[in-house]
KOLLO-830980 format. One record per residue: residue number from 1; y negated, z, x of N, C-alpha, C in turn. Coordinates in nm, 3 decimals. Layout:
seq, n.north, n.up, n.east, ca.north, ca.up, ca.east, c.north, c.up, c.east
NUM, Y, Z, X, Y, Z, X, Y, Z, X $
...
***
This chain:
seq, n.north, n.up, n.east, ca.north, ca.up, ca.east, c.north, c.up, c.east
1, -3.648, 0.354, -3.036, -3.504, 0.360, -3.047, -3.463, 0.501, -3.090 $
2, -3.348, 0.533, -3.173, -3.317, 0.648, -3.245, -3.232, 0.700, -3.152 $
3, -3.142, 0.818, -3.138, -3.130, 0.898, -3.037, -2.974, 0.857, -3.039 $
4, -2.924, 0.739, -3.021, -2.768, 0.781, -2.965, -2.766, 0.783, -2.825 $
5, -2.681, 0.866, -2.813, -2.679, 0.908, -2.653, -2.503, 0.865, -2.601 $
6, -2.515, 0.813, -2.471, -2.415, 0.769, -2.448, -2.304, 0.866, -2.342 $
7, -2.267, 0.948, -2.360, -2.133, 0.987, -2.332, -2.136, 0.981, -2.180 $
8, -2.181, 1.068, -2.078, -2.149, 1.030, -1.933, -2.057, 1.169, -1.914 $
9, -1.939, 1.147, -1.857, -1.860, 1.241, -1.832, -1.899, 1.284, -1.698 $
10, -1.868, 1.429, -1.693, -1.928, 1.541, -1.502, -1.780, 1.515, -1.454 $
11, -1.775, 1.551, -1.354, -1.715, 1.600, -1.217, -1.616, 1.663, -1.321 $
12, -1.673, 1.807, -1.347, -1.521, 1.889, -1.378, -1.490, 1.912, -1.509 $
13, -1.540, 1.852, -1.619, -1.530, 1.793, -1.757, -1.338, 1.729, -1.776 $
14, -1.331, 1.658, -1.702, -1.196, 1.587, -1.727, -1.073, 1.646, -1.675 $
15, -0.999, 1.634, -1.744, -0.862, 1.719, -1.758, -0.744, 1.620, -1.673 $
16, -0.727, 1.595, -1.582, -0.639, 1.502, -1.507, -0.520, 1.566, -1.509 $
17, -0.473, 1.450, -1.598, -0.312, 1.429, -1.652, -0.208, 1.409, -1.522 $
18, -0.091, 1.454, -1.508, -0.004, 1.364, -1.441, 0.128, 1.279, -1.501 $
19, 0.125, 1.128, -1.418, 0.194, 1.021, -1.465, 0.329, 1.021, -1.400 $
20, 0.446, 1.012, -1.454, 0.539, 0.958, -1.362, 0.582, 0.813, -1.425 $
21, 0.602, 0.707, -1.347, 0.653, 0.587, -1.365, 0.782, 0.563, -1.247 $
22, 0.914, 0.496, -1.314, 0.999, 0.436, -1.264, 0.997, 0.259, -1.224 $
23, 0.958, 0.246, -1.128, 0.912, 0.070, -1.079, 1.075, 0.007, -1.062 $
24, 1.189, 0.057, -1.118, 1.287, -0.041, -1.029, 1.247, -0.152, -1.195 $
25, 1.305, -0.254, -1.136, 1.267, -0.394, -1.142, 1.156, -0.426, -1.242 $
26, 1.018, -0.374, -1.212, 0.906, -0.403, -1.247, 0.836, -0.479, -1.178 $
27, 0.741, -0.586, -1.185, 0.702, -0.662, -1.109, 0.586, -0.602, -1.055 $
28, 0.586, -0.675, -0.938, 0.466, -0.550, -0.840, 0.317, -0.582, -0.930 $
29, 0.233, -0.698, -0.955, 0.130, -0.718, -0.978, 0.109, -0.651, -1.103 $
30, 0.231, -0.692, -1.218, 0.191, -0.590, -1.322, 0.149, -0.467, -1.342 $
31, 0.261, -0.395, -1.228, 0.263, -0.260, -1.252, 0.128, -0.210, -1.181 $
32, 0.132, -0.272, -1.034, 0.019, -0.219, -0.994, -0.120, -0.241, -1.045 $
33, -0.164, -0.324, -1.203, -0.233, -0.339, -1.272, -0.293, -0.166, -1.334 $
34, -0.184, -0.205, -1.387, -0.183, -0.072, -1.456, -0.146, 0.081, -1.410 $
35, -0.127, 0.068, -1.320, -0.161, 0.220, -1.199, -0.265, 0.176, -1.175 $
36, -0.318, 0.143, -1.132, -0.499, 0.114, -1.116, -0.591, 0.132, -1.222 $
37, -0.586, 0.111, -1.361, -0.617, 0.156, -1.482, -0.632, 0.319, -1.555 $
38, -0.484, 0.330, -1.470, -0.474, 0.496, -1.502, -0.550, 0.604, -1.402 $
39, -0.560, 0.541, -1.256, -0.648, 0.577, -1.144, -0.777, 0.565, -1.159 $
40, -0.774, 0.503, -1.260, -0.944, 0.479, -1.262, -1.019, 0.588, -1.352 $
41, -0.943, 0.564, -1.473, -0.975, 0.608, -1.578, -0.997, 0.550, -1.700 $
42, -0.960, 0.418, -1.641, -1.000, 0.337, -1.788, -0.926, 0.352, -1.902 $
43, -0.796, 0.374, -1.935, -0.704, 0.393, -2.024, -0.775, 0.526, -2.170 $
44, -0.879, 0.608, -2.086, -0.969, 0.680, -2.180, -1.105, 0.623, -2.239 $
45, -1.097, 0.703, -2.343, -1.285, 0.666, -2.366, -1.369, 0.760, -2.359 $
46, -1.343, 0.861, -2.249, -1.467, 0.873, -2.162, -1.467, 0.881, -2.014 $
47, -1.450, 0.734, -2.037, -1.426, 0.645, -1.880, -1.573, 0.692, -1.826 $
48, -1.609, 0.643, -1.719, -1.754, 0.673, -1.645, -1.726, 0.623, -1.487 $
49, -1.804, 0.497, -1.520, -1.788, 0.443, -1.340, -1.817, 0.534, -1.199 $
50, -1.889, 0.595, -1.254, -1.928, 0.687, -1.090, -1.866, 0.816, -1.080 $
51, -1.737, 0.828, -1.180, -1.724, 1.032, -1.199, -1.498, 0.941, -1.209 $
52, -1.438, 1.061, -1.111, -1.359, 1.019, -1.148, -1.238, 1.069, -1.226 $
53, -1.237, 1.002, -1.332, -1.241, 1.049, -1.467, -1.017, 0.983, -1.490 $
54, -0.974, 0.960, -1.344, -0.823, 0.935, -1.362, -0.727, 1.021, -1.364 $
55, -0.613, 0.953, -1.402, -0.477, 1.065, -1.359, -0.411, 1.068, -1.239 $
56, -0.323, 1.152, -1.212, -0.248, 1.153, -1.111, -0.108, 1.045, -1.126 $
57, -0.092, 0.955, -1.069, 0.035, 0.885, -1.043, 0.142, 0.882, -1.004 $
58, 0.265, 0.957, -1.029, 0.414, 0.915, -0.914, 0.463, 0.862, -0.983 $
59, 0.480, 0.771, -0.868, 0.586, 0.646, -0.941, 0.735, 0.641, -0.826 $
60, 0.811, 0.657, -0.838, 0.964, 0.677, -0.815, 1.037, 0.522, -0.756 $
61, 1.106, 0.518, -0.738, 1.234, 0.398, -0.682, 1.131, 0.258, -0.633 $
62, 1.045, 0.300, -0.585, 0.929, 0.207, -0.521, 1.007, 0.054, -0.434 $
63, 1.100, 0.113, -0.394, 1.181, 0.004, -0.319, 1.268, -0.086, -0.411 $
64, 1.293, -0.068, -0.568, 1.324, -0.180, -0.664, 1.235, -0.280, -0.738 $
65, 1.047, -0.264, -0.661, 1.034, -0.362, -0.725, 1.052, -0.498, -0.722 $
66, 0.957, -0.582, -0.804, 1.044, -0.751, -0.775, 0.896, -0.805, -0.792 $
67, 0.900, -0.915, -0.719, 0.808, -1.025, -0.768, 0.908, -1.161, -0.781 $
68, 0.770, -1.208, -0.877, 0.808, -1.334, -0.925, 0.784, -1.463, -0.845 $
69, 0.900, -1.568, -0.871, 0.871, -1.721, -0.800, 0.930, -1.645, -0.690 $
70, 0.883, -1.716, -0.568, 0.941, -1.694, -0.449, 0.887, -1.631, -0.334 $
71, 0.774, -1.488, -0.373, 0.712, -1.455, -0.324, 0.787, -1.381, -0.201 $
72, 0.893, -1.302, -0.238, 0.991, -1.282, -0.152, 0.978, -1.306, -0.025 $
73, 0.996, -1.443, 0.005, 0.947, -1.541, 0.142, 0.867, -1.582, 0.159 $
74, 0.769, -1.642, 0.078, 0.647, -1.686, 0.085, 0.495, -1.592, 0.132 $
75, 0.499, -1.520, 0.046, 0.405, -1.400, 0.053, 0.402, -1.307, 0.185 $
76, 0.276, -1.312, 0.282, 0.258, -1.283, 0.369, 0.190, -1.161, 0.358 $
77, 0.195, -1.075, 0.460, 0.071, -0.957, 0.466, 0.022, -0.980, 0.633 $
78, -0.107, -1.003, 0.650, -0.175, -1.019, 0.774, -0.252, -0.886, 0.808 $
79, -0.242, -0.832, 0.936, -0.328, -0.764, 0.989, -0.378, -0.778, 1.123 $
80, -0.516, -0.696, 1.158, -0.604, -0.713, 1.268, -0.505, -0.615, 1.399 $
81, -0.497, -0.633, 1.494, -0.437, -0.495, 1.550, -0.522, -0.492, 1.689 $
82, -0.627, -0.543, 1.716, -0.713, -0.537, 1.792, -0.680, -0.636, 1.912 $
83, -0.554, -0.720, 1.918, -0.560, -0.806, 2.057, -0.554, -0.911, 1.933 $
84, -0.584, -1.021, 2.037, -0.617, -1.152, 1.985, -0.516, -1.207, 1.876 $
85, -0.515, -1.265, 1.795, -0.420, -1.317, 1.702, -0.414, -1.201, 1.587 $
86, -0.359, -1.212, 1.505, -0.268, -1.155, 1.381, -0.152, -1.118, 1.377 $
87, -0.076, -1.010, 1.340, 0.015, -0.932, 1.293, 0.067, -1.031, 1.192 $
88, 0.162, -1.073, 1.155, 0.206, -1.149, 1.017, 0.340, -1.102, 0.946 $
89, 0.368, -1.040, 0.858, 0.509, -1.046, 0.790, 0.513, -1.061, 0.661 $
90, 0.648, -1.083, 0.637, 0.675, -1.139, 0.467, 0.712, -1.001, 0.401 $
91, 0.713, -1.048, 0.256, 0.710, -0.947, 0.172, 0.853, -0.865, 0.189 $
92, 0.975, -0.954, 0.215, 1.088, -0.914, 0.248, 1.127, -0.824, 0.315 $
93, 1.052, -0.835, 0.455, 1.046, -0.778, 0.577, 0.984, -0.665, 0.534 $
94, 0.877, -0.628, 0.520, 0.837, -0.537, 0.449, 0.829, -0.421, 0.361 $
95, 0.941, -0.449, 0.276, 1.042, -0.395, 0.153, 1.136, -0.357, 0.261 $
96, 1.192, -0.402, 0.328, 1.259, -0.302, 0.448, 1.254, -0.218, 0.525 $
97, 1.090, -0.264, 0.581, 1.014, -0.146, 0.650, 0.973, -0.027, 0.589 $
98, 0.904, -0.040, 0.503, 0.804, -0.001, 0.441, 0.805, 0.011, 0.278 $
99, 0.861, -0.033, 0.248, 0.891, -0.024, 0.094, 0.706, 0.023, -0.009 $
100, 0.711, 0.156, 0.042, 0.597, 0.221, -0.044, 0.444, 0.121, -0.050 $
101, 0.465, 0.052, 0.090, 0.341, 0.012, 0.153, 0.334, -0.122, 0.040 $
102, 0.432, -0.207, -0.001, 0.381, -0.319, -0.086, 0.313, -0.259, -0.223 $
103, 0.289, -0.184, -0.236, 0.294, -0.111, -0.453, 0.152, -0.059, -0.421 $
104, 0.106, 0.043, -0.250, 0.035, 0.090, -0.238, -0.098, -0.009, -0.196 $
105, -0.091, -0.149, -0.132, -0.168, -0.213, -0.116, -0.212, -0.328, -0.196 $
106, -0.095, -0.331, -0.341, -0.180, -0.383, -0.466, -0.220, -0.308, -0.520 $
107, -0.197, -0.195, -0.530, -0.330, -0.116, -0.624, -0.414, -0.067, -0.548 $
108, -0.424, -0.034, -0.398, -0.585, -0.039, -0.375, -0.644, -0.174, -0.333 $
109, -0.635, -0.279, -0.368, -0.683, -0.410, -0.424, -0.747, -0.363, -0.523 $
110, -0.673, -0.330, -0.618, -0.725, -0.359, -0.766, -0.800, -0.179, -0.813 $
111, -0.837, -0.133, -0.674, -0.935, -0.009, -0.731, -1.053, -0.061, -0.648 $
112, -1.182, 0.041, -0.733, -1.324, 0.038, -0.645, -1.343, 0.037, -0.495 $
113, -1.452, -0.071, -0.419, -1.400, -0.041, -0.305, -1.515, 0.040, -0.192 $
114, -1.513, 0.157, -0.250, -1.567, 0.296, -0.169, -1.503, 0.360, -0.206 $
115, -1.655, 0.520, -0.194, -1.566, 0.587, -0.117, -1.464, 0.680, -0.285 $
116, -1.531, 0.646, -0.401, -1.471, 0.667, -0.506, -1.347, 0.582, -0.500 $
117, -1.337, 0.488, -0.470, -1.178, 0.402, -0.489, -1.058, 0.481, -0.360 $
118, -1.130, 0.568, -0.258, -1.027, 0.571, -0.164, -0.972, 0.698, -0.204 $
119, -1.087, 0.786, -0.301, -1.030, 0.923, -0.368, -0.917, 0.885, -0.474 $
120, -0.933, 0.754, -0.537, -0.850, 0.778, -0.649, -0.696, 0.696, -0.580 $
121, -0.731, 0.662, -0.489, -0.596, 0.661, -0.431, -0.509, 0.718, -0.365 $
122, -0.598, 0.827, -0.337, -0.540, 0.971, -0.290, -0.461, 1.016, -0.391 $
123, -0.458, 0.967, -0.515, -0.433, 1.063, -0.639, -0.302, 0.966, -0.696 $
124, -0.214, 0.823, -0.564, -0.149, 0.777, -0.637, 0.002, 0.841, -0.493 $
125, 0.091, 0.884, -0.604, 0.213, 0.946, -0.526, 0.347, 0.809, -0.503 $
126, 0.393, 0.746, -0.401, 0.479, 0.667, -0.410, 0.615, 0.732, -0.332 $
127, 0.735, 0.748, -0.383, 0.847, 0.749, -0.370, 0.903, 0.660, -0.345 $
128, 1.046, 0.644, -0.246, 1.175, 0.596, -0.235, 1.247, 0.709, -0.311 $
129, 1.330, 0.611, -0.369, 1.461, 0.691, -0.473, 1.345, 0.727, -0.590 $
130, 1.474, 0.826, -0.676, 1.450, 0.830, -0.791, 1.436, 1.030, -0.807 $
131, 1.380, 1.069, -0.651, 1.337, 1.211, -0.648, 1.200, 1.235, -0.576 $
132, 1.104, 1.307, -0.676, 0.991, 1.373, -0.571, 0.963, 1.506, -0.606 $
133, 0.816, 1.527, -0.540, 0.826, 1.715, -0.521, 0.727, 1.701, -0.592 $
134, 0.667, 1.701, -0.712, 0.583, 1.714, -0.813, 0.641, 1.751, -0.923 $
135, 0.792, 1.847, -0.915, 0.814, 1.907, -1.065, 0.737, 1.989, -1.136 $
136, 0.629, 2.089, -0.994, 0.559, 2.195, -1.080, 0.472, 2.188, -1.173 $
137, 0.418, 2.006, -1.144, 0.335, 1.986, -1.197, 0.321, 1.926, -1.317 $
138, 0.491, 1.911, -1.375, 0.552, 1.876, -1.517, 0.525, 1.722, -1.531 $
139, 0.504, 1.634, -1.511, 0.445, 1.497, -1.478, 0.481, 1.436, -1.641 $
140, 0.433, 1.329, -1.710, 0.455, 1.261, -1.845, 0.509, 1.142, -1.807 $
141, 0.643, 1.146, -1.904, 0.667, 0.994, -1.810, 0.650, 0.914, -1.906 $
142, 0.570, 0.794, -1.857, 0.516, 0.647, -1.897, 0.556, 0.532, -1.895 $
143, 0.544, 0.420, -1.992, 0.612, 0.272, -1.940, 0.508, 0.199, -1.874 $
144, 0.515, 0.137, -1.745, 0.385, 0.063, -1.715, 0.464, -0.075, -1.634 $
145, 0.372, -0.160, -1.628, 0.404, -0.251, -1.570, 0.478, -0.390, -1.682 $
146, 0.510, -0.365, -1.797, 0.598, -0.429, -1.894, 0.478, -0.538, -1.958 $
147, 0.548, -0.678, -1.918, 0.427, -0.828, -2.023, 0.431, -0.707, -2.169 $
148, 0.299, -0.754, -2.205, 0.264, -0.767, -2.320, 0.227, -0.874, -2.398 $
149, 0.259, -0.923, -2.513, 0.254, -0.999, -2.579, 0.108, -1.013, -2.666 $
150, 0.072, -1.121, -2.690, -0.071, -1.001, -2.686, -0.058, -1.157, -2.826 $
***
């Protein structure tokens, strides 16, 4: 075989960008598609599964997103809390409580699941409202979350 060599990006090789995205009425699964993409690194081509090769994320007005159909009510989040039974609430309930917590637990779904997926979620910033404290860091703002027509 002749010598192409394939491209593995290091540790401190990559230049990590920062993202800002506005979620009011973006749908959660989309968007959090694609914050997971940009966390990863895939959106480049010199992606590299084991090196993490993503950007930084804030995404703003976290409490306008929407899902589709009637997930609203339907859509549950279950947890363990150590006595017998399950924790249960709806997505509704939730968006009240917690707002940040629905956006933040579809995209670490949809990242690696060690200890590389728990770094690059360190690296995703979620806001209420439409203010955070990452001006110094000049952030690019992006469209994410929008169907594509393909």
């Amino acid at each position: 075989m002749a010598g192409t060599k394939t491209y593995m990006a290091k540790p401190g090789d990559v230049e990590q960008k920062w993202l800002i995205v506005d979620a009011t009425d973006k749908v959660v699964g989309r968007l959090a598609s694609d914050i997971a993409v940009a966390l990863m690194g895939k959106h480049r081509p010199t992606y590299t599964p084991h090196v993490d090769t993503g950007d930084f994320v804030i995404v703003t007005n976290v409490e306008k997103v929407t899902f589709s159909g009637n997930k609203w009510d339907r859509k549950t989040y279950s947890w363990y809390t150590g006595y017998p039974g399950q924790k249960t609430i709806t997505a509704r309930a939730r968006l009240e409580r917690t707002p940040e917590r629905i956006l933040r637990e579809a995209v670490r779904r949809m990242l690696p699941k060690s200890k590389l997926g728990v770094q690059m979620l360190t690296k995703l910033k979620l806001f209420v409202g439409p203010d955070h404290v990452h001006q110094a860091q000049q952030p690019e703002a992006v469209e994410m979350g929008v169907k594509q027509d393909r």
